[in-house]
C-alpha positions in Angstrom: -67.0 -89.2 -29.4 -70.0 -87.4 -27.6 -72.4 -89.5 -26.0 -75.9 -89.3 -25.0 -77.7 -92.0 -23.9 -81.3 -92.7 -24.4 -83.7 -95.4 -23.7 -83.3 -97.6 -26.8 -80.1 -96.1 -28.4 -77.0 -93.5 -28.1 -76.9 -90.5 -29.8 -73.1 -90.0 -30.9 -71.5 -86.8 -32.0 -67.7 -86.8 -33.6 -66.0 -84.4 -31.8 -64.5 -82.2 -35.1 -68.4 -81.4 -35.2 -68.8 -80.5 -31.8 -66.0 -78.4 -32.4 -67.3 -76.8 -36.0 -69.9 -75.6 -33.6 -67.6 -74.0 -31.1 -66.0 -72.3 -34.1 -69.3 -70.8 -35.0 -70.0 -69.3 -31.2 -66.3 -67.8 -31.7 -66.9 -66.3 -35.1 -70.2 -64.8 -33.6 -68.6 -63.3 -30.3 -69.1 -59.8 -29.5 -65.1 -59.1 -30.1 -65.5 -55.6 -28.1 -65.6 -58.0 -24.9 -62.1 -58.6 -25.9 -58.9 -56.3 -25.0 -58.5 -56.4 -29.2 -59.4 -57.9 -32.1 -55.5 -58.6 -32.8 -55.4 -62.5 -33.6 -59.2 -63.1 -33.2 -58.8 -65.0 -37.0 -56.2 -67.5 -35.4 -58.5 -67.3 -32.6 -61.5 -68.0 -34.8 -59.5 -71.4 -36.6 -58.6 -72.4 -32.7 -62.1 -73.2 -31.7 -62.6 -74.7 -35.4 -59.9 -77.0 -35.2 -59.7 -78.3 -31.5 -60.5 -81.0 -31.3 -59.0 -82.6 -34.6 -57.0 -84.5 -32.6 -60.0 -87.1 -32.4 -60.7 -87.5 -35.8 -58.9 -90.6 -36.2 -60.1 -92.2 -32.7 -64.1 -91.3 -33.9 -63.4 -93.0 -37.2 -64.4 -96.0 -35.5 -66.2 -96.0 -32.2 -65.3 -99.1 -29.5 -66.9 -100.5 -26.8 -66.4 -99.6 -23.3 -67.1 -103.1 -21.8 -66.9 -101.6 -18.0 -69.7 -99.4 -18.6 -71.6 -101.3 -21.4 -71.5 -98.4 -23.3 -69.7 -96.7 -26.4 -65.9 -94.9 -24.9 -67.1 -90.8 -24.6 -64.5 -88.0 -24.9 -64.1 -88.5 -20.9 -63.3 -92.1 -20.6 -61.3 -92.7 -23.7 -57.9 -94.9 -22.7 -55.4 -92.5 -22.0 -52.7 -93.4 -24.1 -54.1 -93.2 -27.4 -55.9 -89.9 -26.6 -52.9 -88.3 -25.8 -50.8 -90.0 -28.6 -53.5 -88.2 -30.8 -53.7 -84.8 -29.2 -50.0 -84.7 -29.9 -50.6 -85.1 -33.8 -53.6 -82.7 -33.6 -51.4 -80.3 -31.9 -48.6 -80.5 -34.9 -51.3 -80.6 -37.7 -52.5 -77.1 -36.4 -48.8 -76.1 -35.9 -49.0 -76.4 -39.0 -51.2 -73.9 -40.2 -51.6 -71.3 -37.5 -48.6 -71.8 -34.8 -51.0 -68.8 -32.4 -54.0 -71.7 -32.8 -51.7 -74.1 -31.9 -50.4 -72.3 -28.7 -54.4 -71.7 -27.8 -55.2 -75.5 -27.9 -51.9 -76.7 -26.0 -53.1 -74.6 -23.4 -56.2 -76.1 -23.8 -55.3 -79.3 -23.2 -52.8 -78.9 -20.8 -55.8 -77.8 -18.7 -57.2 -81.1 -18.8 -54.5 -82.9 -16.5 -53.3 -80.2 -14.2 -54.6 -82.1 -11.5 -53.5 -85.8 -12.4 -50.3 -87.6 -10.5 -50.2 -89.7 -13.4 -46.6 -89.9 -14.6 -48.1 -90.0 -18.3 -50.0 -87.2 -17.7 -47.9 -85.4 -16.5 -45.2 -86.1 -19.1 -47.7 -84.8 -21.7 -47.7 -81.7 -19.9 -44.5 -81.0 -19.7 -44.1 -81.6 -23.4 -47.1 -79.1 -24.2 -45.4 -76.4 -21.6 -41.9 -76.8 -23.7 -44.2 -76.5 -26.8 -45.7 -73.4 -25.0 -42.9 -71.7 -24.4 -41.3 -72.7 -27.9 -44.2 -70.7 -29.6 -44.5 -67.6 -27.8 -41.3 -67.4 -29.1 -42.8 -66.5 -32.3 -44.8 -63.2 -31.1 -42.0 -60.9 -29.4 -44.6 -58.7 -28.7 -46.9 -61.3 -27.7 -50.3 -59.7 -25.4 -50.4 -62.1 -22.1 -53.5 -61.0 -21.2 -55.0 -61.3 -24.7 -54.3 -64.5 -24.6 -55.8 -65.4 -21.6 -58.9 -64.0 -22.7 -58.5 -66.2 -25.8 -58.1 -69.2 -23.7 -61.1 -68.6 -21.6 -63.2 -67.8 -25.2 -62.3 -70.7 -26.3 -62.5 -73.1 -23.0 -66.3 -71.1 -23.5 -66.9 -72.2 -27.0 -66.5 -75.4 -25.8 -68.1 -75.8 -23.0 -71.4 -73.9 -24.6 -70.7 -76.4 -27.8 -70.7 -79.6 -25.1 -74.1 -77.9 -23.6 -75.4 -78.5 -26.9 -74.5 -81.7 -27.5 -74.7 -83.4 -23.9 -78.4 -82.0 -23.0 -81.6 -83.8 -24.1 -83.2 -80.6 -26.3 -85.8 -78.3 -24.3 -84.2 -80.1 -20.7 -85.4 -77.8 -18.1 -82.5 -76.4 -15.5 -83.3 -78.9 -13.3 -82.0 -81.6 -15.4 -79.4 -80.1 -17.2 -76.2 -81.9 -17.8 -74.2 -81.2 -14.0 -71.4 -79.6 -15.5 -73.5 -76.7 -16.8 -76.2 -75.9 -13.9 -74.1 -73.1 -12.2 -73.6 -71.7 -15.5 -69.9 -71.7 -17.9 -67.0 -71.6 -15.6 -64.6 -69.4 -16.2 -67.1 -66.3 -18.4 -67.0 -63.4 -15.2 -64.6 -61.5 -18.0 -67.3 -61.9 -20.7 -70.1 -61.3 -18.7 -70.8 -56.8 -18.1 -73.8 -57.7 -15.9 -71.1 -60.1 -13.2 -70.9 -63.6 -12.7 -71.1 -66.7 -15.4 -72.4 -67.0 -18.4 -75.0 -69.4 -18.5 -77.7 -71.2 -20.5 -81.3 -72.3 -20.7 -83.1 -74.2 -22.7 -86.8 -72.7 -23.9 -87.6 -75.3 -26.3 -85.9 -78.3 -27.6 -85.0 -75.6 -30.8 -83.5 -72.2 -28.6 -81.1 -71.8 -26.3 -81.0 -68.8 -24.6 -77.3 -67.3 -22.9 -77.3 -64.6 -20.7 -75.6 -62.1 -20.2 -75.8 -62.4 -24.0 -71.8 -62.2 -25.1 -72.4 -62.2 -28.7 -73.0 -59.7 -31.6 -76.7 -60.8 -32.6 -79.1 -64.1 -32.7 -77.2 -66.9 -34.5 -78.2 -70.4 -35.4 -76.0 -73.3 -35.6 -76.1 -76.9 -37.7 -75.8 -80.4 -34.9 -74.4 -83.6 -36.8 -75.6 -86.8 -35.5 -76.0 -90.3 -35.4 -78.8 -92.0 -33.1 -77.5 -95.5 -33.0 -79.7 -98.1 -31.9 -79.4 -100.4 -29.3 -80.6 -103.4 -30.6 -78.1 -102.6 -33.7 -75.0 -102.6 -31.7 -76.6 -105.9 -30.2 -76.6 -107.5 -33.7 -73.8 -106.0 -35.6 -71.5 -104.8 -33.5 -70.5 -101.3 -32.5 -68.5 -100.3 -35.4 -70.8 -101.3 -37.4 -73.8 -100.1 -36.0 -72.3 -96.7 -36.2 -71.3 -96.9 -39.5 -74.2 -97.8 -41.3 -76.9 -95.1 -38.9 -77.7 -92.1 -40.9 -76.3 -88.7 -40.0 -78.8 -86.3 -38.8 -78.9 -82.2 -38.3 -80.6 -80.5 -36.0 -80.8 -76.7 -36.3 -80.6 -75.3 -32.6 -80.6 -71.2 -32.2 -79.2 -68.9 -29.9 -80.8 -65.8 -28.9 -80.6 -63.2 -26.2 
């Protein structure tokens, strides 16, 4: 779950619709950033599907008693998360073994720099996994695939700017992980340097250098849960019975 905290409740976001975002920044990309369009579909379902894994642990939020606050993406335990990105992995095995490779890397990412002998268990399971589907694609492009690993790391990282910013913040008070811009865009980005956003209103973002093919609008799910509900009812519950909201935000050049 994505968590936002305001000053009476928490706005929570399941993280298969953070990621039905990312999949609409991929499907809008300008491709010719891109050393070929070979793959881009499997690409495309990738950034869809990545974070599947965590549809089961957002069925039903829990309580972070540490923190007095719902368990985010970030501080989830560390045994379950893992125990369900390995059955997200082998559902989009699945489908699209290409996808699958994508979001291994992907995840590997997260724990390249943890001593943690669980961590680093997972890892080696996800580089055996690796290597077992390049296997696959004989002529497999390296270097395409890098650049679809950085698209995707992109995807999410503008989807998260999305989700972890108050709308309309100003630079200033951005989220830290995005004031310096998107780590990892200098190959997406023909003007130098990262990719980065702004917020003009609380309705459009803007992204410069612009990476994608036109203006595009996307649909944020929702829930604001109260405060004062989780205080009577519970966490669980609170979540389950506050309405989903949308919010259209746009993106434009």
């Amino acid at each position: 779950m994505i968590i936002r905290q305001t000053h009476d409740s928490f706005i929570m976001i399941k993280q298969h619709d953070h990621a039905f975002l990312s999949g609409e920044i991929v499907k809008n990309f300008n491709t010719s950033l891109l050393k070929s369009d070979q793959h881009f579909e499997e690409m495309t379902y990738a950034a869809y599907q990545h974070d599947r894994s965590w549809i089961g642990l957002d069925d039903t939020p829990i309580w972070n008693d540490g923190d007095n606050i719902p368990y985010t993406f970030s501080d989830y335990p560390l045994l379950p998360k893992m125990a369900f990105y390995r059955i997200g992995l082998d559902e989009i095995e699945k489908v699209s073994p290409y996808a699958a490779l994508l979001c291994s890397m992907h995840f590997h990412s997260f724990f390249t720099k943890s001593k943690k002998p669980d961590c680093i268990a997972f890892m080696n399971e996800e580089s055996k996994r690796q290597g077992r589907l390049k296997k696959l694609f004989p002529r497999l492009d390296e270097d395409l695939l890098h650049q679809h690993f950085l698209l995707l790391q992109f995807s999410d990282d503008l989807s998260l700017y999305m989700c972890l910013n108050e709308p309309g913040v100003t630079k200033k008070e951005e989220h830290p992980w995005f004031k310096e811009g998107f780590k990892n865009t200098e190959l997406f980005n023909e003007g130098g340097g990262r990719l980065y956003g702004e917020w003009l209103n609380d309705k459009e973002i803007r992204v410069g250098t612009f990476p994608f093919k036109t203006d595009f609008s996307v649909t944020l799910q929702f829930k604001n849960v109260l405060k004062t509900a989780i205080h009577e009812k519970g966490i669980a519950a609170a979540y389950e019975t506050a309405e989903m909201k949308e919010k259209s935000l746009r993106i434009i050049k």
